[in-house]
Biopython code that builds the backbone (N, CA, C, O; Angstrom):
import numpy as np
from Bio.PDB.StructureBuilder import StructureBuilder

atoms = [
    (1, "UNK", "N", (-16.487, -8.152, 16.407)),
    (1, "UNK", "CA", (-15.093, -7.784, 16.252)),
    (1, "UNK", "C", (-14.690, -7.970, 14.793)),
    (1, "UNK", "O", (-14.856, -9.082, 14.291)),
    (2, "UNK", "N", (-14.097, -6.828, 13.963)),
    (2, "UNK", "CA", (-13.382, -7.084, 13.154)),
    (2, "UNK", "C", (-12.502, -7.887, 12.475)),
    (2, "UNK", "O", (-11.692, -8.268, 13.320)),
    (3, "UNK", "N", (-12.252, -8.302, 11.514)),
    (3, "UNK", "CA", (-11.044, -9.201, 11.339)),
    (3, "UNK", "C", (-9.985, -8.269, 10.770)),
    (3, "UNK", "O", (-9.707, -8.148, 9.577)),
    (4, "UNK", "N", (-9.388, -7.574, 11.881)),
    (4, "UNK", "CA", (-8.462, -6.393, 11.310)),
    (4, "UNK", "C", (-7.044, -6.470, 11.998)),
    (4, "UNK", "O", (-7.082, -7.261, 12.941)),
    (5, "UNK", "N", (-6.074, -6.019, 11.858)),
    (5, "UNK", "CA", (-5.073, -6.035, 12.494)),
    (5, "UNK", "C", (-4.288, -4.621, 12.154)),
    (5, "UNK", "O", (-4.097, -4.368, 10.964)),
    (6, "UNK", "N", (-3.862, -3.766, 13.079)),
    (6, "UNK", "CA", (-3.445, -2.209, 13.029)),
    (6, "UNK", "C", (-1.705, -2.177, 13.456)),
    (6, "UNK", "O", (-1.333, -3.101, 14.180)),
    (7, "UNK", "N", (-0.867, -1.347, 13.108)),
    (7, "UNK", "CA", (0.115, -1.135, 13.007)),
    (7, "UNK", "C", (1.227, 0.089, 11.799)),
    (7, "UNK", "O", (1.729, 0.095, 10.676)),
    (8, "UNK", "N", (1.069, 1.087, 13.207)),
    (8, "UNK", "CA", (1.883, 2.350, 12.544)),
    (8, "UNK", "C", (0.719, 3.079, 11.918)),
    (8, "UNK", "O", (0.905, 3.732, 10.891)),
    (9, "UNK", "N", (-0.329, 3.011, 12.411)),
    (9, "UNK", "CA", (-1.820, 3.715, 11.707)),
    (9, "UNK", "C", (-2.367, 3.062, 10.558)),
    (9, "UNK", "O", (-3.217, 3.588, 9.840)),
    (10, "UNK", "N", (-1.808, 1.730, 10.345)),
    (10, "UNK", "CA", (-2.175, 1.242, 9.004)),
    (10, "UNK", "C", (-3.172, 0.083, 9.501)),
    (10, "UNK", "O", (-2.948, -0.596, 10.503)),
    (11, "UNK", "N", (-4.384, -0.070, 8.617)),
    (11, "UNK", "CA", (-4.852, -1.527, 8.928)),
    (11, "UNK", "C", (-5.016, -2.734, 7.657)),
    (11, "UNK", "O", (-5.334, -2.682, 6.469)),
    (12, "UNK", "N", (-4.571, -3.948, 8.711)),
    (12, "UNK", "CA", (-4.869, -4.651, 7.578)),
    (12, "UNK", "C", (-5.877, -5.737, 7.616)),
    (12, "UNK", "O", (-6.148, -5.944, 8.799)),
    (13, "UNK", "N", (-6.486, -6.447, 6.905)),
    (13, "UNK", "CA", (-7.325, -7.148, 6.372)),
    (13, "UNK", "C", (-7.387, -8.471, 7.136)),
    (13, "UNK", "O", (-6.250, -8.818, 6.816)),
    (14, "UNK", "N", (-7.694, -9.184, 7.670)),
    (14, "UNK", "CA", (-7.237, -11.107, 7.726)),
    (14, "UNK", "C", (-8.546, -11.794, 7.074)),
    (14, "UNK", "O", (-9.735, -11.477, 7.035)),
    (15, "UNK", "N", (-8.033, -12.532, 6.738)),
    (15, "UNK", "CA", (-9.062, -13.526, 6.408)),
    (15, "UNK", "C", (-8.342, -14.962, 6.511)),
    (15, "UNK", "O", (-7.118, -14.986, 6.637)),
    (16, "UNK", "N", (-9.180, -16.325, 6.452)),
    (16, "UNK", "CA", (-8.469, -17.790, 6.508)),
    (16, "UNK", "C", (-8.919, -18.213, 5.559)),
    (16, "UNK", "O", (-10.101, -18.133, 5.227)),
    (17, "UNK", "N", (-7.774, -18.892, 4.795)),
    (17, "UNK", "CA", (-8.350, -20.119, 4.045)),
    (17, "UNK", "C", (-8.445, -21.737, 4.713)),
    (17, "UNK", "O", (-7.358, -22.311, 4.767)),
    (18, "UNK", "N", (-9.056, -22.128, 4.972)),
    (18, "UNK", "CA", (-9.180, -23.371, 5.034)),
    (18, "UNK", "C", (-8.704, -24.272, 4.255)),
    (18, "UNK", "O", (-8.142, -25.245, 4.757)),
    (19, "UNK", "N", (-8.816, -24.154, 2.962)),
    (19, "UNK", "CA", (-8.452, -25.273, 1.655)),
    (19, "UNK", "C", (-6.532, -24.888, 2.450)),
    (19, "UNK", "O", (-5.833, -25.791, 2.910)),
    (20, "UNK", "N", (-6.169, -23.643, 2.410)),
    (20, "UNK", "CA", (-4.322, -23.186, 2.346)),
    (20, "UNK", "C", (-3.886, -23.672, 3.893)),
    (20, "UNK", "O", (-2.870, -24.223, 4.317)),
    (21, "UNK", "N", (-5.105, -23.221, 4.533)),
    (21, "UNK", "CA", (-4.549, -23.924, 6.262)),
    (21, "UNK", "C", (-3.409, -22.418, 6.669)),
    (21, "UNK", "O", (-2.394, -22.346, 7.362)),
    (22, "UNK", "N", (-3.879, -21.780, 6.175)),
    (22, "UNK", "CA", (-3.657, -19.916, 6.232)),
    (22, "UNK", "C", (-4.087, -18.824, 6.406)),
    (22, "UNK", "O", (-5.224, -18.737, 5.942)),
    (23, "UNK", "N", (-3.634, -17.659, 6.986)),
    (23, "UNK", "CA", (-3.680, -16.401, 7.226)),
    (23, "UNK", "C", (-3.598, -15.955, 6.178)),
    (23, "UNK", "O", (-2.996, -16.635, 5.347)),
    (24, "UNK", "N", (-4.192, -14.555, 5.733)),
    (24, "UNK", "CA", (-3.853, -14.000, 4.683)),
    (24, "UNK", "C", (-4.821, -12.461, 4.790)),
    (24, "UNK", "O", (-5.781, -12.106, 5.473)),
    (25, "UNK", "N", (-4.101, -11.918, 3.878)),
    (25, "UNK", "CA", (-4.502, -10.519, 4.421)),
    (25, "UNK", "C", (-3.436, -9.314, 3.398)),
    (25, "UNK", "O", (-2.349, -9.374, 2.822)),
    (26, "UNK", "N", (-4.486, -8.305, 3.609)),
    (26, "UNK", "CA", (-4.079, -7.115, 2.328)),
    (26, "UNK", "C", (-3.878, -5.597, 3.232)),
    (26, "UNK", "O", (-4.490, -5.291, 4.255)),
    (27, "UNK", "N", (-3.172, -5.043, 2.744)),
    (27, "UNK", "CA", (-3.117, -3.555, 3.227)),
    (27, "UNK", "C", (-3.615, -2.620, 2.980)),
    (27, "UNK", "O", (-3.160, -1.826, 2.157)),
    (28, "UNK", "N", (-4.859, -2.423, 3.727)),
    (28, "UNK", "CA", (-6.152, -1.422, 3.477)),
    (28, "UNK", "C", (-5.721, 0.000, 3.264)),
    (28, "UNK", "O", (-4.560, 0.406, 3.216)),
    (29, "UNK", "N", (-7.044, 0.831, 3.122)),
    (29, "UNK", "CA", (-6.703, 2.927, 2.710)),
    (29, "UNK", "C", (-5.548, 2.743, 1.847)),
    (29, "UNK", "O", (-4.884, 3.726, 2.176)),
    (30, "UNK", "N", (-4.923, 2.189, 1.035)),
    (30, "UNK", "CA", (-3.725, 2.605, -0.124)),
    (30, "UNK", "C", (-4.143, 2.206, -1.486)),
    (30, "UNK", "O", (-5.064, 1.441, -1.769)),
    (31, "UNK", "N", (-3.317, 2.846, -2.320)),
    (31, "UNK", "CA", (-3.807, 2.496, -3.742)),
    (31, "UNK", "C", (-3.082, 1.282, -4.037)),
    (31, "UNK", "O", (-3.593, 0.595, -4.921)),
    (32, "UNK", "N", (-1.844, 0.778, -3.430)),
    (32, "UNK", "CA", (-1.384, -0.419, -4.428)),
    (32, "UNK", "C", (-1.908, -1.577, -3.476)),
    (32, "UNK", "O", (-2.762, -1.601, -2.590)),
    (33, "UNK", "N", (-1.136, -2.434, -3.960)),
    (33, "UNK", "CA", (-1.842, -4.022, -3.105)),
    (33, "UNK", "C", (-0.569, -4.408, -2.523)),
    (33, "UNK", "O", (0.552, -4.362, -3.029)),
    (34, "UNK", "N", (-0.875, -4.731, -1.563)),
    (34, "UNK", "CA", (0.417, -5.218, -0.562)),
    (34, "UNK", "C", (-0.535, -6.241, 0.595)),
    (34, "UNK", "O", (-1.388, -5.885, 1.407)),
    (35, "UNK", "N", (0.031, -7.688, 0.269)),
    (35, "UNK", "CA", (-0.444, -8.449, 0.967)),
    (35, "UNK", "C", (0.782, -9.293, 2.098)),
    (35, "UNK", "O", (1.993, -9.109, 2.221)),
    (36, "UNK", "N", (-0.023, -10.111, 2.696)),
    (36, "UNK", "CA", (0.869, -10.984, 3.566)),
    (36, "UNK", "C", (-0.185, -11.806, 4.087)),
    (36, "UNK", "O", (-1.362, -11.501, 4.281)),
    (37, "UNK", "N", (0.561, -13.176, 4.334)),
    (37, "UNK", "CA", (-0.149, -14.288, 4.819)),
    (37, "UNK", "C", (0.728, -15.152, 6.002)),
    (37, "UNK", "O", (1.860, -14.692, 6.154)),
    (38, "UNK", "N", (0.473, -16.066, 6.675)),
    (38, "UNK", "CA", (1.234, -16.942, 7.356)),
    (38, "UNK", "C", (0.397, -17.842, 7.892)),
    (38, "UNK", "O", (-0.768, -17.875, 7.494)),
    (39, "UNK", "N", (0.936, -18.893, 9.077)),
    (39, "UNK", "CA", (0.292, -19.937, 9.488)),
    (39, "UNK", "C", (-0.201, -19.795, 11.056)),
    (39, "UNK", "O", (-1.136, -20.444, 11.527)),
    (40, "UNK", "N", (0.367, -19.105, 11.577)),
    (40, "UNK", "CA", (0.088, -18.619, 12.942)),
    (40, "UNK", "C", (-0.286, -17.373, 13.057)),
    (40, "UNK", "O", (-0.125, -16.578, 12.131)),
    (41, "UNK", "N", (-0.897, -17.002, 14.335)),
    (41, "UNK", "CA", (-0.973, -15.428, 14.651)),
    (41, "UNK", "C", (0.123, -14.904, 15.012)),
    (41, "UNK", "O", (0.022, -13.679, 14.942)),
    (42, "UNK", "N", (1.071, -15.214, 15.347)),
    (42, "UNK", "CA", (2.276, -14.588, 16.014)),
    (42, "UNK", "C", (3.040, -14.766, 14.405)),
    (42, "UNK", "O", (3.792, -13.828, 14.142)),
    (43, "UNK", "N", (2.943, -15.712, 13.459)),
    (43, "UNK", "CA", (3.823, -15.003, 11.941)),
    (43, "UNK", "C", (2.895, -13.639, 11.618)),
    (43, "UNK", "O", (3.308, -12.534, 11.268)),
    (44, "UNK", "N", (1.892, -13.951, 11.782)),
    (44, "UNK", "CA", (0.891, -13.176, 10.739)),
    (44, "UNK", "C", (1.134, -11.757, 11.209)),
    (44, "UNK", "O", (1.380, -10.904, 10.357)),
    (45, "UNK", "N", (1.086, -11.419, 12.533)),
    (45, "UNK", "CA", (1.152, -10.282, 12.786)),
    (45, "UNK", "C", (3.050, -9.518, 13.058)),
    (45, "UNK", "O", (3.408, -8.443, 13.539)),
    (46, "UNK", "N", (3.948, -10.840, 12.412)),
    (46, "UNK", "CA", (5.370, -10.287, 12.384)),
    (46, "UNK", "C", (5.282, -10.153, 10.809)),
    (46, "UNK", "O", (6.296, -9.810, 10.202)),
    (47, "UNK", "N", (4.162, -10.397, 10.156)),
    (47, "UNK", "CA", (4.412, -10.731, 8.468)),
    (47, "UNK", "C", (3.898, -9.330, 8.464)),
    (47, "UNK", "O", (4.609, -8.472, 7.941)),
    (48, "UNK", "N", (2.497, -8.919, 9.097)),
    (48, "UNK", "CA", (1.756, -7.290, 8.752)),
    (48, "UNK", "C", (2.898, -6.491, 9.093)),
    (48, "UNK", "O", (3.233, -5.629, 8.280)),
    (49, "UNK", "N", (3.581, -6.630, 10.197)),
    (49, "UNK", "CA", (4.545, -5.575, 10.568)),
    (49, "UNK", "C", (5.466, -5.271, 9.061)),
    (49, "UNK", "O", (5.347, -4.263, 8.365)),
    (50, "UNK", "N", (6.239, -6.247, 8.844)),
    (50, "UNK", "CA", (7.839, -6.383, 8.109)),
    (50, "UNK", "C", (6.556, -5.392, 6.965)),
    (50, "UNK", "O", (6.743, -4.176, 6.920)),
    (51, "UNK", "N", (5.090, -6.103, 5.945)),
    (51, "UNK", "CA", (4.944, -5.426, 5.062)),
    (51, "UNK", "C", (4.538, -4.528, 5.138)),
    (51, "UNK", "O", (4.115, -4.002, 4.109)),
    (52, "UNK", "N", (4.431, -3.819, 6.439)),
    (52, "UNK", "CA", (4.248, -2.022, 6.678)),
    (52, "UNK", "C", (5.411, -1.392, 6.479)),
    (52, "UNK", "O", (5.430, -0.256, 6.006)),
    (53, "UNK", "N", (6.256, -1.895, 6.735)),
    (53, "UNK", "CA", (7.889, -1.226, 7.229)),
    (53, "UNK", "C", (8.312, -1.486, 5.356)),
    (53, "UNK", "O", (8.698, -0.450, 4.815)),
    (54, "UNK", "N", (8.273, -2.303, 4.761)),
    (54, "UNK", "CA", (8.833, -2.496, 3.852)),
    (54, "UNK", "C", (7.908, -1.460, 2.725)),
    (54, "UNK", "O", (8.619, -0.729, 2.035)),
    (55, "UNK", "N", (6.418, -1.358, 2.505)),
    (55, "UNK", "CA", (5.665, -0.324, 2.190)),
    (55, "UNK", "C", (6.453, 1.185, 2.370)),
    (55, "UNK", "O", (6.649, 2.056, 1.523)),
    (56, "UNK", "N", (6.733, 1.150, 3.462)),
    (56, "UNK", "CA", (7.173, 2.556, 4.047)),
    (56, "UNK", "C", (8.696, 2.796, 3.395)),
    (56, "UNK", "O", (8.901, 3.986, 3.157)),
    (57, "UNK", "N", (9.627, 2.046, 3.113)),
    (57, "UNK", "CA", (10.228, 1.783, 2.581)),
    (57, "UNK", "C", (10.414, 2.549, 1.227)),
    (57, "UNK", "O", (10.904, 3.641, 0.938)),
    (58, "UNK", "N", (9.729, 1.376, 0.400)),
    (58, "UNK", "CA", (9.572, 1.910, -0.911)),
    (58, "UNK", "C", (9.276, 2.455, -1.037)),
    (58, "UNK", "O", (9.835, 2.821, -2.071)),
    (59, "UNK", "N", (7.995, 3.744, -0.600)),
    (59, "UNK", "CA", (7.393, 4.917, -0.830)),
    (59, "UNK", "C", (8.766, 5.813, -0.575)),
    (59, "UNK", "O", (9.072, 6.466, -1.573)),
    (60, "UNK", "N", (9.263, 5.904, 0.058)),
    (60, "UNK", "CA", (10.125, 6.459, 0.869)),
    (60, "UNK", "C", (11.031, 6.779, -0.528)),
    (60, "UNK", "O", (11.180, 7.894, -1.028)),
    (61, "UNK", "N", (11.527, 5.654, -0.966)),
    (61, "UNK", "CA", (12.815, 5.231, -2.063)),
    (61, "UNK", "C", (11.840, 5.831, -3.385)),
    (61, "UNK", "O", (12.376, 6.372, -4.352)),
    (62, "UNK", "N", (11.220, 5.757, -3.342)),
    (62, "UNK", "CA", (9.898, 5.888, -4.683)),
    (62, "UNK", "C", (9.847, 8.211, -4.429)),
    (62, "UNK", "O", (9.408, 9.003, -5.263)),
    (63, "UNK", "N", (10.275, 8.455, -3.458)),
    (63, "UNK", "CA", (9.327, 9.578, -3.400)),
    (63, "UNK", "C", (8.245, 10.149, -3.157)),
    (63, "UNK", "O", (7.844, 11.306, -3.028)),
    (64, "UNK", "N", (7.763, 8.934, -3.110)),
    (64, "UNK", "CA", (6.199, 9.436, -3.329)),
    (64, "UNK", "C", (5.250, 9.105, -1.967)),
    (64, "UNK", "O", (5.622, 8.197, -1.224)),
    (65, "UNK", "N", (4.159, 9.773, -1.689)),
    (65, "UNK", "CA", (3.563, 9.736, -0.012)),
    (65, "UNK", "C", (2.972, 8.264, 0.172)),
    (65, "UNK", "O", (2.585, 7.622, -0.805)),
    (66, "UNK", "N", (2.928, 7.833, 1.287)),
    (66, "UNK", "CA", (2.725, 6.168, 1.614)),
    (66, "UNK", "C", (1.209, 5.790, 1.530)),
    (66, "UNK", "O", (0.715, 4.693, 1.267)),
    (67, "UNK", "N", (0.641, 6.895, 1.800)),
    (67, "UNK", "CA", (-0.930, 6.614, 1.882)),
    (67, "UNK", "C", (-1.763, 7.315, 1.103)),
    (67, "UNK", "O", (-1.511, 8.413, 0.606)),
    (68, "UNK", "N", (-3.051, 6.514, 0.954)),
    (68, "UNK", "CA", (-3.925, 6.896, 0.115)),
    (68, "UNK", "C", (-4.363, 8.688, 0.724)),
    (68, "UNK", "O", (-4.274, 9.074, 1.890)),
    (69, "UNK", "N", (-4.766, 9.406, -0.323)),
    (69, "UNK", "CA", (-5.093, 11.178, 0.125)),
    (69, "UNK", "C", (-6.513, 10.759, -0.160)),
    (69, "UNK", "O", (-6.986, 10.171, -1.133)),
    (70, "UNK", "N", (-7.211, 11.331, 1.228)),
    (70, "UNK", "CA", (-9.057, 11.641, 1.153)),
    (70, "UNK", "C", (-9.147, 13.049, 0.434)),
    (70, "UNK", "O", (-8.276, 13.904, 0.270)),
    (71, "UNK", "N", (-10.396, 13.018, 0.081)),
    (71, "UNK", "CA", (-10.553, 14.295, -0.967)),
    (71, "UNK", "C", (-11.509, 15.066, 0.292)),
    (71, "UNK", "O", (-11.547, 16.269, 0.549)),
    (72, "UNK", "N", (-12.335, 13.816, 1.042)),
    (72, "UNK", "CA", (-13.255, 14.761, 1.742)),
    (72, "UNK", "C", (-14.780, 14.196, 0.844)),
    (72, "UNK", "O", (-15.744, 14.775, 1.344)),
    (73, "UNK", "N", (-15.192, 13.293, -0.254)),
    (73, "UNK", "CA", (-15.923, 13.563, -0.741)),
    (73, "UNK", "C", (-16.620, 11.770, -0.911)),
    (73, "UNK", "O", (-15.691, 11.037, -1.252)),
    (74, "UNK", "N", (-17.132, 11.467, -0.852)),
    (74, "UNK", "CA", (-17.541, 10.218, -0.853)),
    (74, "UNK", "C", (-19.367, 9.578, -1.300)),
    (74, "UNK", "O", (-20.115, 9.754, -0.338)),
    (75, "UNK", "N", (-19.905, 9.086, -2.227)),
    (75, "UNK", "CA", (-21.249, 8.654, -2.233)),
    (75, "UNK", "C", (-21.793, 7.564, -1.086)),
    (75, "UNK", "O", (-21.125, 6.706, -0.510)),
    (76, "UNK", "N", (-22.881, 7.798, -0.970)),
    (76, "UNK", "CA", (-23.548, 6.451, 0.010)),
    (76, "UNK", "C", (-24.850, 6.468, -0.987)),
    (76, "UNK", "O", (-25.272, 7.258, -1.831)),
    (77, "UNK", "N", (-25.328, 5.045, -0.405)),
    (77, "UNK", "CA", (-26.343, 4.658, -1.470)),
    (77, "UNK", "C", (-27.344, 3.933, 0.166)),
    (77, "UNK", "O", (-27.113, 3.127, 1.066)),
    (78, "UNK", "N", (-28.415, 4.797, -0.234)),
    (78, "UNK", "CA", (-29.306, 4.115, 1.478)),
    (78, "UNK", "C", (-30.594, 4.190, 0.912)),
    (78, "UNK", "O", (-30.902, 5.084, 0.124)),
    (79, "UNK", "N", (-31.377, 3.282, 1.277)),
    (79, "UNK", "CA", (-33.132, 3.107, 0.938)),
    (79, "UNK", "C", (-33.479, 4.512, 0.905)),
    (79, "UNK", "O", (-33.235, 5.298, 1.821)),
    (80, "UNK", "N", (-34.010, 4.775, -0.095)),
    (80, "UNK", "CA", (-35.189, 6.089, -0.131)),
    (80, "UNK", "C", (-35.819, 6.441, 1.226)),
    (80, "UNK", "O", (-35.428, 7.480, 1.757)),
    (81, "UNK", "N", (-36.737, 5.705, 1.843)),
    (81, "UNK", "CA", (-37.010, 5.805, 2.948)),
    (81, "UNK", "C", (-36.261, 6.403, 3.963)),
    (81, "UNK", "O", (-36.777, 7.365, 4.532)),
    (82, "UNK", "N", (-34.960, 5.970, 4.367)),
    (82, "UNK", "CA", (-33.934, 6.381, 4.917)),
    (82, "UNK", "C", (-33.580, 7.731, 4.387)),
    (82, "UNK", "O", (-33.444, 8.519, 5.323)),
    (83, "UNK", "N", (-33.398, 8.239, 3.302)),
    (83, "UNK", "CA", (-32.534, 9.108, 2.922)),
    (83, "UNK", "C", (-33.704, 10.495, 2.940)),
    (83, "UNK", "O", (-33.378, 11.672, 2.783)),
    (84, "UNK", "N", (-35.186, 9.958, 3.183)),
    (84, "UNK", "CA", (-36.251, 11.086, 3.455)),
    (84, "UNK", "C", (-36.007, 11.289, 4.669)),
    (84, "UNK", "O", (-35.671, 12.462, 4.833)),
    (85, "UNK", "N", (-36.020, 10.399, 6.083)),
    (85, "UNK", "CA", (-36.081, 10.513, 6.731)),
    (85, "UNK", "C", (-34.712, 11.196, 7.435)),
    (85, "UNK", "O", (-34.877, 11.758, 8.518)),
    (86, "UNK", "N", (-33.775, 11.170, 7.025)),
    (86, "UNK", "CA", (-32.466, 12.454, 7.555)),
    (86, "UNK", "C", (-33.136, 13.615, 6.696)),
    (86, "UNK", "O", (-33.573, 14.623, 7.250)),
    (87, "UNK", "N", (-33.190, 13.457, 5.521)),
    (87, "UNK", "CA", (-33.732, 15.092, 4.855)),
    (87, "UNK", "C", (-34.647, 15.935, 5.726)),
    (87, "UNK", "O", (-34.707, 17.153, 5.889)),
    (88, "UNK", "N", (-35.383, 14.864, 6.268)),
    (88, "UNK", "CA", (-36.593, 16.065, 6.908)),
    (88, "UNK", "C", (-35.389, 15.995, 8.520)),
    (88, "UNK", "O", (-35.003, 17.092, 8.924)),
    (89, "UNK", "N", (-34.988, 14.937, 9.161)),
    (89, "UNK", "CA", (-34.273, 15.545, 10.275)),
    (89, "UNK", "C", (-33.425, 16.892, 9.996)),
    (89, "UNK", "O", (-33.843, 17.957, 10.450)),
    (90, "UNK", "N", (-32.344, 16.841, 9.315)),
    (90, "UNK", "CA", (-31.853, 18.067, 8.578)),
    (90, "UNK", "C", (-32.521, 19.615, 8.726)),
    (90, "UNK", "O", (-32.131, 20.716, 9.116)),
    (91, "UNK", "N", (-33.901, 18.967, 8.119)),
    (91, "UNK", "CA", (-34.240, 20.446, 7.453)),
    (91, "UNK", "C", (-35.351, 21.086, 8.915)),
    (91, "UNK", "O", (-35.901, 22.186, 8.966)),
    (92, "UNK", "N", (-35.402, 19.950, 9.981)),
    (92, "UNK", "CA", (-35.672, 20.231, 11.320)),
    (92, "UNK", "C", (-34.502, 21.245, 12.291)),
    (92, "UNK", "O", (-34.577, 22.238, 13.015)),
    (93, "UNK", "N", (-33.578, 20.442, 11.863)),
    (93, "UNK", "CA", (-32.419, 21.376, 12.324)),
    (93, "UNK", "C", (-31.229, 22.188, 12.045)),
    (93, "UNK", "O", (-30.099, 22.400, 12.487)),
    (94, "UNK", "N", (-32.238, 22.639, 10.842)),
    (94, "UNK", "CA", (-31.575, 23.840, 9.811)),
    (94, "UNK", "C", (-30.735, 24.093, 9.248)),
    (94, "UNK", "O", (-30.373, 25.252, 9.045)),
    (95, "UNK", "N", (-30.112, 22.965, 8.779)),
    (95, "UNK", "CA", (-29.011, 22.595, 8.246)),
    (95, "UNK", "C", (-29.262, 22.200, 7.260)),
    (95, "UNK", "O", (-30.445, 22.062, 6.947)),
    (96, "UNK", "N", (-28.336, 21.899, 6.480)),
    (96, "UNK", "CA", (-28.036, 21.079, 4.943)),
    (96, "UNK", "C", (-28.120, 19.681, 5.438)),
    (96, "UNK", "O", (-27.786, 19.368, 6.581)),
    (97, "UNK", "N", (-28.728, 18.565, 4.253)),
    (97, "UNK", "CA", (-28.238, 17.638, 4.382)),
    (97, "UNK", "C", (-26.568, 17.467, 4.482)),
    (97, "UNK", "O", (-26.150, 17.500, 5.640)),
    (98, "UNK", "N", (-25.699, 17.316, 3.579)),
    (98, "UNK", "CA", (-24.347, 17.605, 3.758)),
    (98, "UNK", "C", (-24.331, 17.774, 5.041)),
    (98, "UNK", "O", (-24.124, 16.760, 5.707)),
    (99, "UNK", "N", (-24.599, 19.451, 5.974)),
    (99, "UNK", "CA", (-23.996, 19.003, 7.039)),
    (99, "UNK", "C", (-24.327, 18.210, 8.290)),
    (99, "UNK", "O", (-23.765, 18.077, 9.378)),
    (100, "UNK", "N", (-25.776, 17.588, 7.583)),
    (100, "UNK", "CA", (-26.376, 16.656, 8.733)),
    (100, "UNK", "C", (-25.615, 15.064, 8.874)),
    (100, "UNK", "O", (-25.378, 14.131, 9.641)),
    (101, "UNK", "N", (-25.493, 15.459, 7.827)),
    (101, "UNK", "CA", (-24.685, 13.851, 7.836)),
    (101, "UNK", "C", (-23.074, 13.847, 8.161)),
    (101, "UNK", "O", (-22.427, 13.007, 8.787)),
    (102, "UNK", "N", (-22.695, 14.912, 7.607)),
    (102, "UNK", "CA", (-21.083, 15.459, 8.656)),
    (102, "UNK", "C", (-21.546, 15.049, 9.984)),
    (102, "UNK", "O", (-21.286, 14.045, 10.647)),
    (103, "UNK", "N", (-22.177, 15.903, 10.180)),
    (103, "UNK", "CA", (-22.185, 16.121, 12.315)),
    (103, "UNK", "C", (-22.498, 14.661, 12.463)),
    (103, "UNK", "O", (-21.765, 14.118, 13.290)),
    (104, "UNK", "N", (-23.286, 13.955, 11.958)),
    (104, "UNK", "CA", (-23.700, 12.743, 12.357)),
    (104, "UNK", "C", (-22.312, 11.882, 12.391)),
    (104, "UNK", "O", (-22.236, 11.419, 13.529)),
    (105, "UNK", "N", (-21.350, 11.535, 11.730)),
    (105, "UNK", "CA", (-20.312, 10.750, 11.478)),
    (105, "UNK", "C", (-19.491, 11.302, 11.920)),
    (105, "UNK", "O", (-18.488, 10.594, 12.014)),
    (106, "UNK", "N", (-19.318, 12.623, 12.403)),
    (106, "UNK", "CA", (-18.576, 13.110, 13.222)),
    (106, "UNK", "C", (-18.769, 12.342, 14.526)),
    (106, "UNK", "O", (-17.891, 11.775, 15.177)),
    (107, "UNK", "N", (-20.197, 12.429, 14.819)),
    (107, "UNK", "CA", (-20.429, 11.860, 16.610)),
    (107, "UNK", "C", (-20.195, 10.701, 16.529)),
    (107, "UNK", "O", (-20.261, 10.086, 17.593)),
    (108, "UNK", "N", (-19.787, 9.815, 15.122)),
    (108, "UNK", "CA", (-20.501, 8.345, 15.538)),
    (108, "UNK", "C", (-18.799, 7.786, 15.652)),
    (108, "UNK", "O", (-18.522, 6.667, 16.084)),
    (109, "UNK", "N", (-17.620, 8.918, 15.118)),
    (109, "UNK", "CA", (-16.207, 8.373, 14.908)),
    (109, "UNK", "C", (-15.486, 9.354, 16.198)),
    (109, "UNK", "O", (-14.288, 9.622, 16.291)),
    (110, "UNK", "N", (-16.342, 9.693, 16.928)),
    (110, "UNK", "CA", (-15.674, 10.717, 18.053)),
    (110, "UNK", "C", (-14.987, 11.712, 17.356)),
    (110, "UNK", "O", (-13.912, 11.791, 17.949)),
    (111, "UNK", "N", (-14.987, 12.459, 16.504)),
    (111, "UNK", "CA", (-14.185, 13.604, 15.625)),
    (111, "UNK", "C", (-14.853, 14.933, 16.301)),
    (111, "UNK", "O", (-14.518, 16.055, 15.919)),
]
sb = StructureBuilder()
sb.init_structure("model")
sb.init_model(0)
sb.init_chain("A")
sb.init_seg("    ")
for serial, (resi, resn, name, xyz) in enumerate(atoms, 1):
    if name == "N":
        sb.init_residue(resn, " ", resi, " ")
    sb.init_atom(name, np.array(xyz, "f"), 0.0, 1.0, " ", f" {name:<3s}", serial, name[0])
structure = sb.get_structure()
């Protein structure tokens, strides 16, 4: 299981400090940093809420769109070995790499 927490399509981060005796946690997929922390699970997840709503907020007041834009385009870095072994699956099933690895992450995110 993740250490994630979701709200309004947004997810965010948790992690604990031990030394703080705290929650703490950042607001993932966006370009700026927007964090929140607390001492319980029931603050922590009224703290993710308020800094979604308040995010939404300022974008809002700002103009500008709340979330990070995908281009569609992304690197992966995988053992040689690995990256022969889709090439020749691929070129088994007549496709591009590109779209072997689409269809693949397609099936693996239900898309």
């Amino acid at each position: 299981m993740a250490n994630t927490i979701e709200y309004k399509g947004y997810i965010g981060s948790i992690e604990y400090s031990s030394e703080d005796k705290c929650f703490f946690g950042k607001l993932e997929m966006i370009d700026d940093l927007v964090t929140f922390e607390a001492t319980t699970a029931i603050e922590l997840e009224e703290n993710f809420h308020a800094v979604v709503e308040d995010y939404l907020e300022t974008c809002k007041a700002l103009g500008r769109e709340p979330q990070k834009v995908y281009k569609g385009v992304f690197n992966v870095r995988i053992e040689p070995e690995l990256h022969k072994k889709v090439y020749q699956e691929a070129l088994r099933a007549g496709v591009s790499l590109n779209s072997y690895v689409r269809l693949a992450l397609s099936r693996s995110v239900g898309v």
